[in-house]
LOBASE-614468 format. One record per atom (N, C-alpha, C): residue number from 1; atom name; x, y, z. Coordinates in pm, whole numbers. Atoms other than C-alpha are relative to their C-alpha. Layout:
<nodes>
NUM/CA/X/Y/Z
...
</nodes>
This chain:
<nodes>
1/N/136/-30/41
1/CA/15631/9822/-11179
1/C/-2/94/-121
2/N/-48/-80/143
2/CA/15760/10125/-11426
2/C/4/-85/-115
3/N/-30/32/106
3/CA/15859/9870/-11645
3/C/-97/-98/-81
4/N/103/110/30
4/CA/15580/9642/-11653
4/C/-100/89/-104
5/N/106/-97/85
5/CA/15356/9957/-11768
5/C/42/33/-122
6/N/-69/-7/160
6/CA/15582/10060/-12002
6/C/-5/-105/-114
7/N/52/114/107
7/CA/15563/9727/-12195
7/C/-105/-20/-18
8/N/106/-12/76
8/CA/15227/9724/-12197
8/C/-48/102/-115
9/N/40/-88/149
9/CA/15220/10060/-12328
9/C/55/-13/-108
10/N/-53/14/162
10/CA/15409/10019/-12609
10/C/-19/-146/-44
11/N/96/68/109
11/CA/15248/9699/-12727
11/C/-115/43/6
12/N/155/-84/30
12/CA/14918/9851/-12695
12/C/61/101/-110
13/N/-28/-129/92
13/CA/15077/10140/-12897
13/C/33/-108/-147
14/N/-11/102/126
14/CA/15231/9871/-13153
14/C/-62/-35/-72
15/N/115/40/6
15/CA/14897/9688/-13128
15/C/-95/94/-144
16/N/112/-50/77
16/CA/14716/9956/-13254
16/C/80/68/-157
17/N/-43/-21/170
17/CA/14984/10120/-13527
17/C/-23/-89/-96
18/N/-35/105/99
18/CA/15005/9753/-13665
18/C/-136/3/-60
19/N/158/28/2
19/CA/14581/9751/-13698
19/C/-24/115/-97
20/N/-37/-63/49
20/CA/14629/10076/-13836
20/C/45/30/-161
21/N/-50/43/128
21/CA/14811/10012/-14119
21/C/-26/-68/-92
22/N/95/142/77
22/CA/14669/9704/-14221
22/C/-111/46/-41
23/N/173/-27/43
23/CA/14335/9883/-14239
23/C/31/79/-134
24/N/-15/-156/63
24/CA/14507/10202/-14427
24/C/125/-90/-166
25/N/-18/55/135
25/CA/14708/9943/-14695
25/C/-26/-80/-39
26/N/53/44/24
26/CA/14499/9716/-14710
26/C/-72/-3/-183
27/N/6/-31/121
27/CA/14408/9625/-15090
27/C/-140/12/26
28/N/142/-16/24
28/CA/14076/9784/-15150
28/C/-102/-36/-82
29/N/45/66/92
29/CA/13962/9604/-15422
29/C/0/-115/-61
30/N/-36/109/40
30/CA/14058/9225/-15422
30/C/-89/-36/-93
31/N/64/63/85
31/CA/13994/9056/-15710
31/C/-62/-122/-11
32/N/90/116/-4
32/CA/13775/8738/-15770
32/C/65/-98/53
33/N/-88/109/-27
33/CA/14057/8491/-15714
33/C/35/38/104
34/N/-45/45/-139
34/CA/14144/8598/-15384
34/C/-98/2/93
35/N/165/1/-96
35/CA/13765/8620/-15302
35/C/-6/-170/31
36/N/28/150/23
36/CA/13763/8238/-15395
36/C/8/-80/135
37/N/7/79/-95
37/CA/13743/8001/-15122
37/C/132/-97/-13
38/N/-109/42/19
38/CA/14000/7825/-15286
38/C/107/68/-91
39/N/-138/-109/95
39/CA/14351/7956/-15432
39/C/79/-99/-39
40/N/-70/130/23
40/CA/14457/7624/-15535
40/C/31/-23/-191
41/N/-2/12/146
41/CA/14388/7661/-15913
41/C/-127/-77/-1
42/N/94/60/37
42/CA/14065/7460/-15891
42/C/-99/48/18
43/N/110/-47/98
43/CA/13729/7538/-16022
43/C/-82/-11/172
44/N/134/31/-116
44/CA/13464/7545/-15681
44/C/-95/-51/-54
45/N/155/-15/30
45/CA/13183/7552/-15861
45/C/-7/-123/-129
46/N/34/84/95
46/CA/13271/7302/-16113
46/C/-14/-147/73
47/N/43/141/-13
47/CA/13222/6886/-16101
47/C/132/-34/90
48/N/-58/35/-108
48/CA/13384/6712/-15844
48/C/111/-105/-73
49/N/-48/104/72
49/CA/13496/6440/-16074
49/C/107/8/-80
50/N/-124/4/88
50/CA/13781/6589/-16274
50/C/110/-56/89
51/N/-104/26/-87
51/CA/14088/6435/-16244
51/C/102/82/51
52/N/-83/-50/-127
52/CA/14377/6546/-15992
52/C/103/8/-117
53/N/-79/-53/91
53/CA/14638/6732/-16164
53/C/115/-97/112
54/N/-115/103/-71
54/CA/14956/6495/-16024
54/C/148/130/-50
55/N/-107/-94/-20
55/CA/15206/6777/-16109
55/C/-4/74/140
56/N/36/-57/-131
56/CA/15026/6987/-15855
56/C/36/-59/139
57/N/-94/65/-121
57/CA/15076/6710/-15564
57/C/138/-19/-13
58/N/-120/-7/-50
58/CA/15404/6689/-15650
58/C/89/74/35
59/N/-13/-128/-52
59/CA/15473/7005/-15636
59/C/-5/96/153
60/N/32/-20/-150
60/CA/15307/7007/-15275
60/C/82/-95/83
61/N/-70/99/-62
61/CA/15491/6712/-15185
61/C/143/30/-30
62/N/-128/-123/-23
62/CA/15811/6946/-15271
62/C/15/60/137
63/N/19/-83/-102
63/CA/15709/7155/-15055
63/C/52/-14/104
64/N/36/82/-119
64/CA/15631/6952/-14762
64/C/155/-60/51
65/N/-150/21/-87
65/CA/15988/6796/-14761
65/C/80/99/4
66/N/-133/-89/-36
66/CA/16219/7082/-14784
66/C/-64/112/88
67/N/69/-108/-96
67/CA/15975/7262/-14545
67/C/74/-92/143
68/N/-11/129/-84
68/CA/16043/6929/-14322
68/C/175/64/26
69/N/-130/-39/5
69/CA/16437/7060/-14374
69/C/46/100/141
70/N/-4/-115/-121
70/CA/16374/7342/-14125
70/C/-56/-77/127
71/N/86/90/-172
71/CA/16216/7099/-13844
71/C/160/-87/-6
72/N/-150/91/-49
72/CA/16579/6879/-13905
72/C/52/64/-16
73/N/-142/-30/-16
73/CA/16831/7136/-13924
73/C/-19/105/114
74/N/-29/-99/-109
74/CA/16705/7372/-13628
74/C/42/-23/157
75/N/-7/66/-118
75/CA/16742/7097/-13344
75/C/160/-87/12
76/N/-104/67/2
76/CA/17081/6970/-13484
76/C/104/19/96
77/N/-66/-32/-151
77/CA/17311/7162/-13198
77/C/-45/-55/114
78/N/60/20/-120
78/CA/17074/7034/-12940
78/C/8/-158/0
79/N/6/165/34
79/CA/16998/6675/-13071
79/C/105/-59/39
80/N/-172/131/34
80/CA/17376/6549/-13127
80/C/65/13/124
81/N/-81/-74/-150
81/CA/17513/6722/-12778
81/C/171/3/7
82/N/-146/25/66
82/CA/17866/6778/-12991
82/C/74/140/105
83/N/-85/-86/-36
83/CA/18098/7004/-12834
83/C/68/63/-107
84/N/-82/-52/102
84/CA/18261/7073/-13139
84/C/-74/75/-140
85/N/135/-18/127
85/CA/18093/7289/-13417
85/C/-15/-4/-115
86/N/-25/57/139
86/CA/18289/7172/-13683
86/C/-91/-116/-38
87/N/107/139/43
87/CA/18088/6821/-13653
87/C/-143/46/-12
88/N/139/-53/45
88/CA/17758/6990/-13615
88/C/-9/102/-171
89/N/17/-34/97
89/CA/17835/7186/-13880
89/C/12/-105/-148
90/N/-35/115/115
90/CA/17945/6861/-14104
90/C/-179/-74/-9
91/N/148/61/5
91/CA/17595/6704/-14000
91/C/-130/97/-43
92/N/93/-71/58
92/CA/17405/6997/-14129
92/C/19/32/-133
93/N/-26/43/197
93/CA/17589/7015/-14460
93/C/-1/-148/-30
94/N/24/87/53
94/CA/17539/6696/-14443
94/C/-189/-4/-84
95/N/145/-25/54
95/CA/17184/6709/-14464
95/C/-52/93/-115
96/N/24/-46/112
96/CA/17170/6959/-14681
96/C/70/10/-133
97/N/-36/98/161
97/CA/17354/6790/-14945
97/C/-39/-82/-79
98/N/109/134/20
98/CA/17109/6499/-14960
98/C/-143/67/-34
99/N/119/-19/40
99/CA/16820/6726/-14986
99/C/6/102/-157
100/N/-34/-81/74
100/CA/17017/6950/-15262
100/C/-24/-89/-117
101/N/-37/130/116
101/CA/17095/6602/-15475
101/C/-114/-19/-11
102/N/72/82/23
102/CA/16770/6490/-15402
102/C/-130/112/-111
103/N/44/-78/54
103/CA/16644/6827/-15566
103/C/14/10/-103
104/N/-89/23/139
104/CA/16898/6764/-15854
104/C/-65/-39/-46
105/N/70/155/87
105/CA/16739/6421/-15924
105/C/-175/60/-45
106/N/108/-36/27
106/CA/16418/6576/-15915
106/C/-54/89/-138
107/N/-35/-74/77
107/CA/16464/6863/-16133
107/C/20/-79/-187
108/N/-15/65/114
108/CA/16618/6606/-16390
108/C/-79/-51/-49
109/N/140/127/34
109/CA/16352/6382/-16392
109/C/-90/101/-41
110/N/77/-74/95
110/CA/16172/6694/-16534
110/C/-129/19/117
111/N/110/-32/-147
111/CA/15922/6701/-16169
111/C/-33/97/4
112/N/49/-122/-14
112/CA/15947/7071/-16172
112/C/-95/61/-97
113/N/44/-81/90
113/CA/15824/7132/-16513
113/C/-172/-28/28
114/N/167/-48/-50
114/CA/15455/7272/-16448
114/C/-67/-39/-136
115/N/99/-36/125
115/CA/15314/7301/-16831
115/C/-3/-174/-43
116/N/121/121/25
116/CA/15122/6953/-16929
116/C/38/-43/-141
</nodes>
């Protein structure tokens, strides 16, 4: 029972330093752009009709797969049921050799460059 209280108290105590802090460095003066509704780079208030910057999705569609990287390489010990951790380890450099190359190719093909 001691110990049960004790963990509460000290996340309640945590609780409130963390609330604390946040209040006390909190930026006091955000500027317009992080007032915005959106933080995307696009206009709210302007016409609906401009076209779609296609760097931008691809840029998100970057993202999205080497985010995807961390959902396939954290289940790889569990998935394969290897005994050995040389092979798990071969199947995770594997994978991330294919998403390195496929970053290469990307890169080359000039995908990253942002300016228009």
């Amino acid at each position: 029972m001691n110990m049960i209280m004790f963990m509460i108290i000290m996340s309640l105590t945590l609780s409130i330093i963390l609330t604390a802090l946040n209040y006390w460095l909190a930026q006091a003066n955000p500027d317009s752009e992080k007032l915005s509704p959106y933080e995307c780079g696009f206009d709210p208030l302007g016409s609906a009709r401009l076209p779609f910057s296609i760097r931008f999705f691809l840029v998100a569609i970057l993202f999205l797969l080497f985010d995807l990287e961390i959902a396939l390489l954290l289940p790889i010990p569990w998935a394969t049921q290897l005994q050995d951790p040389t092979t798990t380890l071969m199947w995770a450099s594997t994978l991330i050799f294919l998403l390195t190359l496929g970053l290469i190719y990307e890169w080359t093909q000039g995908g990253l460059e942002w300016a228009e």
